[in-house]
C-alpha positions as CSV (number, residue, x, y, z in Angstrom):
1,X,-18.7,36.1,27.1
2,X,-17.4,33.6,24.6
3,X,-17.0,35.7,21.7
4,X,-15.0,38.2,23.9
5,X,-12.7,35.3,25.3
6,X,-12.1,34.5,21.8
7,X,-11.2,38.1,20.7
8,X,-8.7,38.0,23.9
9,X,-6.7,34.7,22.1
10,X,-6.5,35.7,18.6
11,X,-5.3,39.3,19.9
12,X,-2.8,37.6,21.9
13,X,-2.1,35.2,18.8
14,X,-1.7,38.3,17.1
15,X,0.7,40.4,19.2
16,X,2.2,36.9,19.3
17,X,3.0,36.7,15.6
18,X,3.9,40.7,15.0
19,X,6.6,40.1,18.0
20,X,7.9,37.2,15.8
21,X,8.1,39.5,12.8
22,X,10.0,41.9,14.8
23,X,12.7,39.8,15.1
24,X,13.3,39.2,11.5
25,X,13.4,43.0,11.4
26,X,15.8,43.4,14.2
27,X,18.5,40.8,13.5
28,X,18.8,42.5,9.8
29,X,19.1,45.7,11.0
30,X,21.9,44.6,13.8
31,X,23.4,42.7,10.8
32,X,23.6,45.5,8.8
33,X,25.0,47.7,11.0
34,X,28.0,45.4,11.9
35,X,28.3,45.1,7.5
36,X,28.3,48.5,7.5
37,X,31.2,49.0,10.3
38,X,33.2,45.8,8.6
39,X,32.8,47.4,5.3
40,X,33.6,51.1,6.3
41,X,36.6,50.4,8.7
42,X,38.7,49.2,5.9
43,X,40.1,46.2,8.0
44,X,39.9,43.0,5.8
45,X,37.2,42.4,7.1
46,X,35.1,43.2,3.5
47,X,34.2,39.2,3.2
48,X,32.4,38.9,6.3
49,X,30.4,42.2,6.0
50,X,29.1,40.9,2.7
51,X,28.3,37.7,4.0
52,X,26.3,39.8,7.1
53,X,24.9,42.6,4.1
54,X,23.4,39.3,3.0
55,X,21.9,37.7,5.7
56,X,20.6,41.0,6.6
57,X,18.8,41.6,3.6
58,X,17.3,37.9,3.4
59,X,16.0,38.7,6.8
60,X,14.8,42.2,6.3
61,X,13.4,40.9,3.1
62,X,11.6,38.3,5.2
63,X,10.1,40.4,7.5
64,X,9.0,42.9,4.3
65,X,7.1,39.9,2.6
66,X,5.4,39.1,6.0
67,X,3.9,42.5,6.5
68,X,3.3,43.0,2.9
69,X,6.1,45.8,2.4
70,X,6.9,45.9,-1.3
71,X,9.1,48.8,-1.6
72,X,11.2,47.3,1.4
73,X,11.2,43.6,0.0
74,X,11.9,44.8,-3.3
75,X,15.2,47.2,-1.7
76,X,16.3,43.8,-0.6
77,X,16.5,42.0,-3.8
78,X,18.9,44.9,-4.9
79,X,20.8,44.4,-1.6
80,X,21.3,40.8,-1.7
81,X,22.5,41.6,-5.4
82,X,25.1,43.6,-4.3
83,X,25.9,41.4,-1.2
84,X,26.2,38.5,-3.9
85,X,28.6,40.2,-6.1
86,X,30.3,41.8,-3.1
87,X,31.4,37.9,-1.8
88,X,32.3,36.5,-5.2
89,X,34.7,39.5,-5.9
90,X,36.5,39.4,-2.7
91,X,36.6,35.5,-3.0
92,X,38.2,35.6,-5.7
């Protein structure tokens, strides 16, 4: 009876952890989609969709390296790349 109450916490701990995961995933995708809208719409609005395309692909990358997704985690190095260079040259 012990044993299975134990399995019943760390499955709950579990389900627990994967919703928090979820998140990450989530609020990058919402993020990129609002990037993708600022960027498209042509409304000087450019800086602030490479400041989301960022902060989408740290999260996204976040939620890659937690669930051991290289081919998505290394996508995001290449997005935060272009995100980067995307804020200094409409800074400038």
């Amino acid at each position: 009876y012990l044993i299975l109450e134990q399995k019943k916490r760390e499955s709950k701990m579990e389900e627990k952890q994967y919703n928090n995961y979820k998140l990450f995933e989530w609020f990058g995708v919402v993020t990129a989609i609002i990037y993708s809208l600022f960027v498209a719409l042509n409304i000087g609005l450019e800086f602030f969709g490479f400041l989301l395309l960022l902060i989408s692909a740290l999260s996204i990358g976040v939620w890659a390296f937690l669930n051991q997704h290289q081919g998505i985690l290394l996508l995001q190095f290449f997005y935060t790349a272009s995100a980067l260079i995307g804020i200094v040259r409409w800074w400038n």
